[in-house]
Every structure is written in structure tokens, then in C-alpha cells.
PDB file with SEQRES, HELIX, SHEET and CRYST1 records, atoms N, CA, C and O in Angstrom:
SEQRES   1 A   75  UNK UNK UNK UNK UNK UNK UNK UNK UNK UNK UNK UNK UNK          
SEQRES   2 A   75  UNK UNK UNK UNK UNK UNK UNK UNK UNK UNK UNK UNK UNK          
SEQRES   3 A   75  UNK UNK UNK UNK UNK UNK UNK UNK UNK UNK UNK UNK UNK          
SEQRES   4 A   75  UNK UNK UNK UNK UNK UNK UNK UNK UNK UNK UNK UNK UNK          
SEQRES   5 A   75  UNK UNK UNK UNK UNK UNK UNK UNK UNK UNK UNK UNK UNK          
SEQRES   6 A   75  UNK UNK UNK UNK UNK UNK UNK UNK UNK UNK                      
HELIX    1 AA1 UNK A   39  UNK A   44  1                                   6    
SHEET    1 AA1 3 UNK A  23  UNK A  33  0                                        
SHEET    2 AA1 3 UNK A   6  UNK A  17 -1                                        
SHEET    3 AA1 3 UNK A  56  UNK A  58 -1                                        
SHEET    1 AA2 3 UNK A  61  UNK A  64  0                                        
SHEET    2 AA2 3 UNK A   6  UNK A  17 -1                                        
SHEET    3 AA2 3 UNK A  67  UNK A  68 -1                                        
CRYST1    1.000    1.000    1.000  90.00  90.00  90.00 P 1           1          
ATOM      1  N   UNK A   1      94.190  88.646 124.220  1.00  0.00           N  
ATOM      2  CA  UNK A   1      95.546  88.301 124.572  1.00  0.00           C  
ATOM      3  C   UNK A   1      95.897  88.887 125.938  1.00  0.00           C  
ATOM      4  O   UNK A   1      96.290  88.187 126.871  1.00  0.00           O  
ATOM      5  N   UNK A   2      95.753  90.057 125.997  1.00  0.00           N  
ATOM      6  CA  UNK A   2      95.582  90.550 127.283  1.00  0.00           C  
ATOM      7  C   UNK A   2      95.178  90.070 128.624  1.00  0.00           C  
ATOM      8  O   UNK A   2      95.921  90.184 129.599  1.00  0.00           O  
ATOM      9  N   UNK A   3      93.636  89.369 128.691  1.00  0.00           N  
ATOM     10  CA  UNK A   3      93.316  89.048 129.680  1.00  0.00           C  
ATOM     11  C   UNK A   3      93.789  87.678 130.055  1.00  0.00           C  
ATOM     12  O   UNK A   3      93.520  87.138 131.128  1.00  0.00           O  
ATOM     13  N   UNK A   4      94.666  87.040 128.896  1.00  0.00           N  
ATOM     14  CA  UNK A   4      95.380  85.918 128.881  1.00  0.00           C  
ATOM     15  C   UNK A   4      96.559  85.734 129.855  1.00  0.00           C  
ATOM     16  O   UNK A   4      96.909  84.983 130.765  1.00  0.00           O  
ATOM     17  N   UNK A   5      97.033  86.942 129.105  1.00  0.00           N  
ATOM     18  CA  UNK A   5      98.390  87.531 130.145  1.00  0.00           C  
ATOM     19  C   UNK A   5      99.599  86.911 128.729  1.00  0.00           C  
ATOM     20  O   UNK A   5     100.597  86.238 128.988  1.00  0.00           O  
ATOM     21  N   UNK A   6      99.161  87.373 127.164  1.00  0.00           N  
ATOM     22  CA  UNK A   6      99.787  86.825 126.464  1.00  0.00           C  
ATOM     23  C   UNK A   6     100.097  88.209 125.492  1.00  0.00           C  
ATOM     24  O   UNK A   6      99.385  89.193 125.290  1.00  0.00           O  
ATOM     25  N   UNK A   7     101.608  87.827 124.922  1.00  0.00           N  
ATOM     26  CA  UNK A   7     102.258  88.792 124.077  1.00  0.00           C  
ATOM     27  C   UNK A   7     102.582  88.642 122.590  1.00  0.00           C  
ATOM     28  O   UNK A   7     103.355  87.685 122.544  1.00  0.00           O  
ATOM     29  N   UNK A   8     102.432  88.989 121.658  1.00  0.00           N  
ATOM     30  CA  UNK A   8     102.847  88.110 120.558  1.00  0.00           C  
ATOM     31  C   UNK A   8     103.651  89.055 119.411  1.00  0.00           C  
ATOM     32  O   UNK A   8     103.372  90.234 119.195  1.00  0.00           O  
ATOM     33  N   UNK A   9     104.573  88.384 118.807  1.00  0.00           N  
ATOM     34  CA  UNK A   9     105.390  89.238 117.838  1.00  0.00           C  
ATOM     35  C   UNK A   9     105.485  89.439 116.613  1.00  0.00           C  
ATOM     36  O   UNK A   9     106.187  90.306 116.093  1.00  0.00           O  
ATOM     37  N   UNK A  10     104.408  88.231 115.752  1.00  0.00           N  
ATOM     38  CA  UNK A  10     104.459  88.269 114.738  1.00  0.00           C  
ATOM     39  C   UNK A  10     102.872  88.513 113.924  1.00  0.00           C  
ATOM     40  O   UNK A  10     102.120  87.688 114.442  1.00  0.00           O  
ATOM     41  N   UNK A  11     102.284  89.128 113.118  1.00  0.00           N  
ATOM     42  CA  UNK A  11     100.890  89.525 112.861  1.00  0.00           C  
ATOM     43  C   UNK A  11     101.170  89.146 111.043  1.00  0.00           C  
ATOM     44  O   UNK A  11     101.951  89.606 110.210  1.00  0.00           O  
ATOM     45  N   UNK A  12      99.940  87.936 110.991  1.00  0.00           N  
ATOM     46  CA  UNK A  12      99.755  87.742 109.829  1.00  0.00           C  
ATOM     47  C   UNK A  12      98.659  87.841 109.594  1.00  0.00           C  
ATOM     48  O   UNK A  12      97.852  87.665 110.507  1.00  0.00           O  
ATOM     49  N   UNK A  13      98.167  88.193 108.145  1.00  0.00           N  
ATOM     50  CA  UNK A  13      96.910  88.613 107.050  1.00  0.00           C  
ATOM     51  C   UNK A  13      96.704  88.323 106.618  1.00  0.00           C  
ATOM     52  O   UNK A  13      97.136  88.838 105.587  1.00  0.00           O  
ATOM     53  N   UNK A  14      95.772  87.093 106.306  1.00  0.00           N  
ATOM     54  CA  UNK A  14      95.037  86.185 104.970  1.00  0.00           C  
ATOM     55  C   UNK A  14      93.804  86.777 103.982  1.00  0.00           C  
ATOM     56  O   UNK A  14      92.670  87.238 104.110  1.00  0.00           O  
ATOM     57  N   UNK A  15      94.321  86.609 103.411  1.00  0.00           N  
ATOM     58  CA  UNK A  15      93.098  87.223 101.718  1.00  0.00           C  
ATOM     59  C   UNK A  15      92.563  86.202 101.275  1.00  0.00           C  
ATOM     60  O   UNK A  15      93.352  85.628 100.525  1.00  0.00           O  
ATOM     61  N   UNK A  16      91.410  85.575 101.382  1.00  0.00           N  
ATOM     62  CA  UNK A  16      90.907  84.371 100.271  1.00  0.00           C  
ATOM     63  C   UNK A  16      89.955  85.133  99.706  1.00  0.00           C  
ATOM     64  O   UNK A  16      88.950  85.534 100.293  1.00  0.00           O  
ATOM     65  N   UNK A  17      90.456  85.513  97.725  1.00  0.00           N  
ATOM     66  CA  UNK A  17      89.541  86.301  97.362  1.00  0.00           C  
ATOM     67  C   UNK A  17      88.354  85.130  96.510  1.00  0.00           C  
ATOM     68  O   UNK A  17      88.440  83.902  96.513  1.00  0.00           O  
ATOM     69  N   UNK A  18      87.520  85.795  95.976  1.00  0.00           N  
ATOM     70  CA  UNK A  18      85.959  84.514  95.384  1.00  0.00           C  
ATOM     71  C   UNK A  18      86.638  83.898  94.789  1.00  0.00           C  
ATOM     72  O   UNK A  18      86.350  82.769  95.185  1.00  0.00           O  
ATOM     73  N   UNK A  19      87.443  83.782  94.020  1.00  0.00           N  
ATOM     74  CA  UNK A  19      87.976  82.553  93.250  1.00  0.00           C  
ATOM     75  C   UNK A  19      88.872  81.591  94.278  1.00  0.00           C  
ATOM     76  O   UNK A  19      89.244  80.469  93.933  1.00  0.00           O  
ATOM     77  N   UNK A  20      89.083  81.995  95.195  1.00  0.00           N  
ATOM     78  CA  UNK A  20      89.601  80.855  96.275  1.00  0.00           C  
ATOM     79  C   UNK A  20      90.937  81.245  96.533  1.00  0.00           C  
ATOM     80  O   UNK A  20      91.523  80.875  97.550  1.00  0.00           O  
ATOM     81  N   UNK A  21      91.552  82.110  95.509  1.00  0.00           N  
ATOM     82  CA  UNK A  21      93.205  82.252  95.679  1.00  0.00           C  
ATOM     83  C   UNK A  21      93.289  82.192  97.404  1.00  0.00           C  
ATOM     84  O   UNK A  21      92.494  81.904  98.299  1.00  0.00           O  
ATOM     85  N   UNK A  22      94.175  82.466  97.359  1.00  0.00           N  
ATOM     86  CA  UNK A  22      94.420  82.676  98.962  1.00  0.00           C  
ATOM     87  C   UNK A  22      96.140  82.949  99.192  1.00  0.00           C  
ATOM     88  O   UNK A  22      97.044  82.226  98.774  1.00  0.00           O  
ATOM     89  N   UNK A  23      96.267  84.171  99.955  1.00  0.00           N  
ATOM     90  CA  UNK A  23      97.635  85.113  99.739  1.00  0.00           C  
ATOM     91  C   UNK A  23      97.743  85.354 101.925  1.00  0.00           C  
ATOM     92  O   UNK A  23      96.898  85.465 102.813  1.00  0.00           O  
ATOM     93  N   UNK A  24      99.270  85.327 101.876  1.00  0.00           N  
ATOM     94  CA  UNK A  24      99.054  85.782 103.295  1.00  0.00           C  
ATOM     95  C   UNK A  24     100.406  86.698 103.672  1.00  0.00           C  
ATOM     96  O   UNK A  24     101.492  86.142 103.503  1.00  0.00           O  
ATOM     97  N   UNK A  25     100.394  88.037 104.162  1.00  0.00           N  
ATOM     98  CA  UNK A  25     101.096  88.905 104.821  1.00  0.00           C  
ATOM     99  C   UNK A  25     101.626  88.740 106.338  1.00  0.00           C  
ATOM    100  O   UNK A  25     100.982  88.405 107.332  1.00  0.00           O  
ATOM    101  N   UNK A  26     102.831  89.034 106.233  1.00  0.00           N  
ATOM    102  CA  UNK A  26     103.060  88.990 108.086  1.00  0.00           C  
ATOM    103  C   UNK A  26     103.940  89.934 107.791  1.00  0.00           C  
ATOM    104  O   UNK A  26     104.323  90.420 106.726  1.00  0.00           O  
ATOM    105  N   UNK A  27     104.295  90.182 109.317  1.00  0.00           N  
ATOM    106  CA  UNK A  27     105.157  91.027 109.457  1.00  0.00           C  
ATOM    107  C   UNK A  27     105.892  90.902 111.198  1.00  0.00           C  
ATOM    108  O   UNK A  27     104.911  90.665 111.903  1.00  0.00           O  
ATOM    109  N   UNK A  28     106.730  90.943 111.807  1.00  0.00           N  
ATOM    110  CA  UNK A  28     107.510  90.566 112.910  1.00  0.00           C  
ATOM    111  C   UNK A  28     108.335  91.497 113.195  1.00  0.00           C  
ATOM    112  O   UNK A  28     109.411  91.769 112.662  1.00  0.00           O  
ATOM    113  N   UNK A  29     107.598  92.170 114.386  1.00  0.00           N  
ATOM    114  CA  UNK A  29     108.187  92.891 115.237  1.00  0.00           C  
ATOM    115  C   UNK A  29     108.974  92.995 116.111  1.00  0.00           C  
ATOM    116  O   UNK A  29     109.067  91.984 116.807  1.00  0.00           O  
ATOM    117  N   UNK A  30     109.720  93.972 116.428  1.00  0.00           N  
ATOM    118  CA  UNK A  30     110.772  94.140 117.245  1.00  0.00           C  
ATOM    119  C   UNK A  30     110.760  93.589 118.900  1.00  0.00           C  
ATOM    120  O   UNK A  30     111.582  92.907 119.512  1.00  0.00           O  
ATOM    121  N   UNK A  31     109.490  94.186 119.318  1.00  0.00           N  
ATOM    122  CA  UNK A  31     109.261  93.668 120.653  1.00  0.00           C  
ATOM    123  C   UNK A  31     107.591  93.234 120.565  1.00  0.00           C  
ATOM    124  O   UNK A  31     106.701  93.691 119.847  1.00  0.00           O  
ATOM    125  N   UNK A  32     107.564  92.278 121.492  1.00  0.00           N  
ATOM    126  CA  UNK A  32     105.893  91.568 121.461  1.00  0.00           C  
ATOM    127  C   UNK A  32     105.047  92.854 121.998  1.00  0.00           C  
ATOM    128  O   UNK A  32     105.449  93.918 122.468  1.00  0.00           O  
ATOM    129  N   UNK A  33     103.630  92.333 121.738  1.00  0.00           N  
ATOM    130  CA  UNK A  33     102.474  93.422 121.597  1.00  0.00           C  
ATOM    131  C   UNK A  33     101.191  92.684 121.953  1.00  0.00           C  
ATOM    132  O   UNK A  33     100.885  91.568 121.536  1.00  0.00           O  
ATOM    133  N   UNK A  34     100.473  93.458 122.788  1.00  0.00           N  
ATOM    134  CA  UNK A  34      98.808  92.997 123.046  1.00  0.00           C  
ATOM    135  C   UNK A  34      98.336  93.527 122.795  1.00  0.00           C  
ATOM    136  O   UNK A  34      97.336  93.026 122.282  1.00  0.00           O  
ATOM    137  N   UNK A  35      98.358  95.196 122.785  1.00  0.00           N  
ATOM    138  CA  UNK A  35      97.650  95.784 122.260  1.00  0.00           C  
ATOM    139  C   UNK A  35      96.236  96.088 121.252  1.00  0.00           C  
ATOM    140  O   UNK A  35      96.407  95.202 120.414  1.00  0.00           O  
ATOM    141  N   UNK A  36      95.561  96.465 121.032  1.00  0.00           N  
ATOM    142  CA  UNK A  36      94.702  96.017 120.147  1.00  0.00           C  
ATOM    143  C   UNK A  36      95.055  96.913 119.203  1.00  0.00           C  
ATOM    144  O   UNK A  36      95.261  96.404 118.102  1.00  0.00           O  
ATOM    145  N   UNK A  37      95.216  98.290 119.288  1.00  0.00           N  
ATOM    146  CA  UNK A  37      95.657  99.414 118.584  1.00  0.00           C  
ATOM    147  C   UNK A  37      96.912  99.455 117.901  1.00  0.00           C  
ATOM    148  O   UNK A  37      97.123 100.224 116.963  1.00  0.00           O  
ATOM    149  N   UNK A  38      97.834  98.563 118.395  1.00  0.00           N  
ATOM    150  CA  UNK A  38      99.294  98.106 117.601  1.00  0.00           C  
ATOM    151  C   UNK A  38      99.184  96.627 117.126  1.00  0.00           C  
ATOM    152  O   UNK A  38     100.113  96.100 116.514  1.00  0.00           O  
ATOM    153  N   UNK A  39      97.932  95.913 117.443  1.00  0.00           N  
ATOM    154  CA  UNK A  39      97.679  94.788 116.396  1.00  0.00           C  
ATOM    155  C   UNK A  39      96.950  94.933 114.807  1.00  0.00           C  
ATOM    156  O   UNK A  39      97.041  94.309 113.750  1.00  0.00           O  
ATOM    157  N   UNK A  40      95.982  96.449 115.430  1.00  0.00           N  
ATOM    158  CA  UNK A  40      95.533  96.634 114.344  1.00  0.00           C  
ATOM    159  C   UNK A  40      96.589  97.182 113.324  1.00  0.00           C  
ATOM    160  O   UNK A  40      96.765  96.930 112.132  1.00  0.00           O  
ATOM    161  N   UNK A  41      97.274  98.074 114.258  1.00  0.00           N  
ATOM    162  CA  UNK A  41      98.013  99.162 112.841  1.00  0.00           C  
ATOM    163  C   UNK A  41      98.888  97.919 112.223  1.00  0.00           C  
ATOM    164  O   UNK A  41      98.712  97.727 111.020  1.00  0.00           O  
ATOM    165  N   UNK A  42      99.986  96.886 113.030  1.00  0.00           N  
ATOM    166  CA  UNK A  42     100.430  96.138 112.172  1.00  0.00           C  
ATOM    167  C   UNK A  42      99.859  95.270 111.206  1.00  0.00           C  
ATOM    168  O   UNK A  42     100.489  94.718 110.304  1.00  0.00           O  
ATOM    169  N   UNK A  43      98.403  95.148 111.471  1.00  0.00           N  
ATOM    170  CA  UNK A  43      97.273  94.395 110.628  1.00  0.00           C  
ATOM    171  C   UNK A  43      97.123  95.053 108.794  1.00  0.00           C  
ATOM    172  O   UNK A  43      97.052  94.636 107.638  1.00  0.00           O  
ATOM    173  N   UNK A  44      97.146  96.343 109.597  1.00  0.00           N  
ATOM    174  CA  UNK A  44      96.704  97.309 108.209  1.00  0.00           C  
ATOM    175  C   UNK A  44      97.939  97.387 107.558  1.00  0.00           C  
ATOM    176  O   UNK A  44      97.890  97.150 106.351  1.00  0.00           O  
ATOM    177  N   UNK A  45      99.510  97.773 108.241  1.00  0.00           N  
ATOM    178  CA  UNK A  45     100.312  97.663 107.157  1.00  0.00           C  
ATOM    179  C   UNK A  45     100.805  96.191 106.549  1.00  0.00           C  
ATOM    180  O   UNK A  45     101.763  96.073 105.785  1.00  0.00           O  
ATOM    181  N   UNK A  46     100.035  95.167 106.994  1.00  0.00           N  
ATOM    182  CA  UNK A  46     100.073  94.218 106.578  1.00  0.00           C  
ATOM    183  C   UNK A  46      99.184  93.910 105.001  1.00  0.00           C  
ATOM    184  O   UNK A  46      99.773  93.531 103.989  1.00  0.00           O  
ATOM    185  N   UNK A  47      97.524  94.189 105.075  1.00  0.00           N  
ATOM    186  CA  UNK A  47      97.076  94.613 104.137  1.00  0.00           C  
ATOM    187  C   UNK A  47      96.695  95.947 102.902  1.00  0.00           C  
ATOM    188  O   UNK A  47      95.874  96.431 102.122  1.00  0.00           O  
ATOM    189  N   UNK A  48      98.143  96.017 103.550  1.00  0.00           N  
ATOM    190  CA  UNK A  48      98.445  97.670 102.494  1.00  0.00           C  
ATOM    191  C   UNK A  48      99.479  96.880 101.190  1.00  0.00           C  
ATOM    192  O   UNK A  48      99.598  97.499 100.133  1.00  0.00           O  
ATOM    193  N   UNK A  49     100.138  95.612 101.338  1.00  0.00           N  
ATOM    194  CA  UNK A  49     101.134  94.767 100.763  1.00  0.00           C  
ATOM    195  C   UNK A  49      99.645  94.068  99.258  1.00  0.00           C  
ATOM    196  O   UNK A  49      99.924  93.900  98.071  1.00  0.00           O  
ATOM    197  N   UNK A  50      98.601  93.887  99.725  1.00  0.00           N  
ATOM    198  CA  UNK A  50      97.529  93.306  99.039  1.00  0.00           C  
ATOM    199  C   UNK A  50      97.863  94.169  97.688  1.00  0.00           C  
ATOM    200  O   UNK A  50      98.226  95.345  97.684  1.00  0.00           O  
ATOM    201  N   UNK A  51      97.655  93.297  96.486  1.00  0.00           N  
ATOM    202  CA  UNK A  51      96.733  94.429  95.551  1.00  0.00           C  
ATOM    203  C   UNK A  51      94.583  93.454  95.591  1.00  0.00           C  
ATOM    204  O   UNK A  51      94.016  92.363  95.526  1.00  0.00           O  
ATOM    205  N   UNK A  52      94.337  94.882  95.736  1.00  0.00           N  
ATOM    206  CA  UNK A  52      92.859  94.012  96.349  1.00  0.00           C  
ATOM    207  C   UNK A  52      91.888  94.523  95.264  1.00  0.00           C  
ATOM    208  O   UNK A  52      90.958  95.298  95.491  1.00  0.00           O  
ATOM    209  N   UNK A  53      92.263  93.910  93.835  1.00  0.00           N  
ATOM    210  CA  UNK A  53      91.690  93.744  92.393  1.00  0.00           C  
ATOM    211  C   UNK A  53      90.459  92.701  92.215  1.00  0.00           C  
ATOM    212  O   UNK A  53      89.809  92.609  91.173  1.00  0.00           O  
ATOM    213  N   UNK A  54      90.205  91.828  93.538  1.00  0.00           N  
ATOM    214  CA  UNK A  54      89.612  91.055  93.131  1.00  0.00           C  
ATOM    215  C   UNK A  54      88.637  90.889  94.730  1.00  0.00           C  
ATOM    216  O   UNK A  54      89.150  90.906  95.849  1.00  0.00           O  
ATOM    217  N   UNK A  55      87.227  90.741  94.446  1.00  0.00           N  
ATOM    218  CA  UNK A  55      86.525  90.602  95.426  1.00  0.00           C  
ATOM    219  C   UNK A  55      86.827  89.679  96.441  1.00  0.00           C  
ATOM    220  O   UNK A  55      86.969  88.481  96.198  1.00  0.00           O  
ATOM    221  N   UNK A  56      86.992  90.423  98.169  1.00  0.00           N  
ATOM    222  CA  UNK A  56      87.345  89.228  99.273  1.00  0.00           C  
ATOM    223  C   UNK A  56      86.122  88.562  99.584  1.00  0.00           C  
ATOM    224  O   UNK A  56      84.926  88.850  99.570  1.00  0.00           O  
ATOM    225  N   UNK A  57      87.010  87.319  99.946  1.00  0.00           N  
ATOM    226  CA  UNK A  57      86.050  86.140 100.228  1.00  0.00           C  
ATOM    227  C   UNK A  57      86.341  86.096 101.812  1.00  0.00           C  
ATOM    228  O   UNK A  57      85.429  85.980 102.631  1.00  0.00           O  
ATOM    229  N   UNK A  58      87.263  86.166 102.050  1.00  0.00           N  
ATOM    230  CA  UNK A  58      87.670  85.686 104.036  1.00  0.00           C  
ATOM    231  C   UNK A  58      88.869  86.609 103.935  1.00  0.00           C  
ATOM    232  O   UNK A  58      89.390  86.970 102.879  1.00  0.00           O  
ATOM    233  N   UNK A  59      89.210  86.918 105.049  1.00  0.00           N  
ATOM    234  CA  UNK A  59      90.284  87.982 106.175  1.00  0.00           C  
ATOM    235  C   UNK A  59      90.163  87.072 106.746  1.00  0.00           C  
ATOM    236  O   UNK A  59      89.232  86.268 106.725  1.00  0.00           O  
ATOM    237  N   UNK A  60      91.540  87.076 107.621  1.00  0.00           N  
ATOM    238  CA  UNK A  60      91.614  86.634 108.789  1.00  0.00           C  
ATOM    239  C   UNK A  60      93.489  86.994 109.286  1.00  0.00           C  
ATOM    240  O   UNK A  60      94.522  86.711 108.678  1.00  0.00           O  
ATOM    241  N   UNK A  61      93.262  87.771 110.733  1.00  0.00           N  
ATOM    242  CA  UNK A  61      94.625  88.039 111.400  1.00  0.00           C  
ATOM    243  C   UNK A  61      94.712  87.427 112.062  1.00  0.00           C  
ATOM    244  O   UNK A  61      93.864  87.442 112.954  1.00  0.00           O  
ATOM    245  N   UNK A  62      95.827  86.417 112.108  1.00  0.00           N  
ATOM    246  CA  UNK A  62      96.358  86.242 113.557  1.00  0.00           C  
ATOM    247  C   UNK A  62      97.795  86.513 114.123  1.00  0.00           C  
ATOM    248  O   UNK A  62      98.624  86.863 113.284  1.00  0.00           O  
ATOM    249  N   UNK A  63      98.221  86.401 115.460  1.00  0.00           N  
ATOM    250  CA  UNK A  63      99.213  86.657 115.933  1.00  0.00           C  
ATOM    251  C   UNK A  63      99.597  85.652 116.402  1.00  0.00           C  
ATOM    252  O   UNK A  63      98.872  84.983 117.139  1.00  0.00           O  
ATOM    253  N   UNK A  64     101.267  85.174 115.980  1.00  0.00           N  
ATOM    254  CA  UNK A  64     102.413  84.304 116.574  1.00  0.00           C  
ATOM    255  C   UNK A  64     103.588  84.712 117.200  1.00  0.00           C  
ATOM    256  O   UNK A  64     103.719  85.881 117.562  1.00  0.00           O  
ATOM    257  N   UNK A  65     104.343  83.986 117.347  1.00  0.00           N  
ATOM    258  CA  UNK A  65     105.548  83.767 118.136  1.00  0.00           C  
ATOM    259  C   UNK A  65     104.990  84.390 119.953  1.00  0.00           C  
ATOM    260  O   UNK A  65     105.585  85.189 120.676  1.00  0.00           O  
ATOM    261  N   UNK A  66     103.823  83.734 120.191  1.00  0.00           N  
ATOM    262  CA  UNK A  66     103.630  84.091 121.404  1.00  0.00           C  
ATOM    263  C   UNK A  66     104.299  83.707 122.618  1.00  0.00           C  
ATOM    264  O   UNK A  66     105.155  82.835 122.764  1.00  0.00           O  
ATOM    265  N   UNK A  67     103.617  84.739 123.753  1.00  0.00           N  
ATOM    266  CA  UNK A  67     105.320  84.503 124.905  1.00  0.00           C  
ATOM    267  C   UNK A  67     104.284  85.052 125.917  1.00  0.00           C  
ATOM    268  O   UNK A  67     103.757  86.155 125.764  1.00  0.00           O  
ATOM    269  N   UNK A  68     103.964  84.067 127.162  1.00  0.00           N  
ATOM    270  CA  UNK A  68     103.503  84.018 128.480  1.00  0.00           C  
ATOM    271  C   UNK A  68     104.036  85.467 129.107  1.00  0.00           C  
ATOM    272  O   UNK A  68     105.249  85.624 129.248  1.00  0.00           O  
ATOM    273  N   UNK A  69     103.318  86.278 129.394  1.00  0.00           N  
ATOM    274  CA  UNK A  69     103.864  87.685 130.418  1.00  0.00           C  
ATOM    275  C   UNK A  69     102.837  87.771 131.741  1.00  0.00           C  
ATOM    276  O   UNK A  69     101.619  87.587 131.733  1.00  0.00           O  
ATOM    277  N   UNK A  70     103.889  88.181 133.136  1.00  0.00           N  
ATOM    278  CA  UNK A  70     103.253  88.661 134.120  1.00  0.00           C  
ATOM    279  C   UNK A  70     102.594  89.448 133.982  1.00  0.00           C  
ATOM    280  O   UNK A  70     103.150  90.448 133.528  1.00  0.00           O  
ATOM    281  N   UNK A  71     100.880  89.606 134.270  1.00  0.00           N  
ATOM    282  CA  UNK A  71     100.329  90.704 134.549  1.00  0.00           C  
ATOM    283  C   UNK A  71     100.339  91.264 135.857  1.00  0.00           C  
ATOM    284  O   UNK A  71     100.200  90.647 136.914  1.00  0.00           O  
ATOM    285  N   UNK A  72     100.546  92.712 135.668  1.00  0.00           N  
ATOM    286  CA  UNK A  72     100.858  93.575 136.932  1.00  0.00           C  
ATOM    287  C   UNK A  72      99.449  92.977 137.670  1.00  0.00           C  
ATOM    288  O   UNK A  72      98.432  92.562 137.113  1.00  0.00           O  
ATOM    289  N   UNK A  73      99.761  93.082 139.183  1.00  0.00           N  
ATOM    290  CA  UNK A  73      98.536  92.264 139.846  1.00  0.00           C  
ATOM    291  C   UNK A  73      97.985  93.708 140.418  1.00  0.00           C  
ATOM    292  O   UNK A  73      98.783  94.645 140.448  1.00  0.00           O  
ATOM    293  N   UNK A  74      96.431  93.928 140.938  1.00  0.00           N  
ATOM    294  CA  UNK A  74      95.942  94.858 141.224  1.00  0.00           C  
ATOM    295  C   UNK A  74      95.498  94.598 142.892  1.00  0.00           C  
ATOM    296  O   UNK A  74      94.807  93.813 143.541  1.00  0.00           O  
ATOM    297  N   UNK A  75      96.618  96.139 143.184  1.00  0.00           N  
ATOM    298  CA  UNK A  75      96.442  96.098 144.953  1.00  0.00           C  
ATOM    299  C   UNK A  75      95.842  97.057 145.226  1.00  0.00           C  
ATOM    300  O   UNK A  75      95.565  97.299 146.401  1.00  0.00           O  
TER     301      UNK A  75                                                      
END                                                                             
């Protein structure tokens, strides 16, 4: 997202456990984020919401409500 020059505010968490269920977490933050270290942590308190009773089949995070940002240019 970063080298995009992209920000995003909302981080969701998909569970498809072996039986196929399939469950999904988000969560939407105050101000947008590229970070990788504040995608993860909102990632994890995203799958802290799981009860994870049943073997995973697929994860998958992604991030929405994205929003075009200037990157500082290097002089």
C-alpha cells in the first residue's frame, strides 16, 4: 500500500474453516493506515473476535475504504 501511495481504513478477516463455513471480522478505524505493523495489530484484534474450535481452511485480510495519499517526495 505504501509504495502505492495508498491508505486504508477499514481491515477485514476471513475464516473458511474445513467444513467450508466461512465467518468474516472487520473493524474501521479512526484515521487511514499503511502501515504494516498497524495492519497487522488491527488484523489480530480482528481474529481475537474468532472462536477457532474448528480447523482453518483459508485466512485472508484485506483492507478497504481506501484513499489516494501524497508521498513525501525524496530530495
Amino acid at each position: 500500500m505504501k509504495q502505492t501511495g495508498y491508505k486504508g481504513r477499514t481491515v477485514t478477516v476471513k475464516v473458511r474453516f474445513s467444513d467450508f463455513e466461512t465467518h468474516t471480522r472487520a473493524k474501521t478505524l479512526e484515521k487511514s493506515i499503511n502501515s504494516a505493523d498497524e495492519l497487522r495489530t488491527t488484523a489480530f484484534d480482528c481474529l481475537r473476535r474468532f472462536e477457532l474450535k474448528k480447523k482453518v481452511r483459508l485466512l485472508g485480510v484485506k483492507v478497504g475504504c481506501l484513499e489516494k495519499y501524497e508521498r513525501p517526495s525524496h530530495k
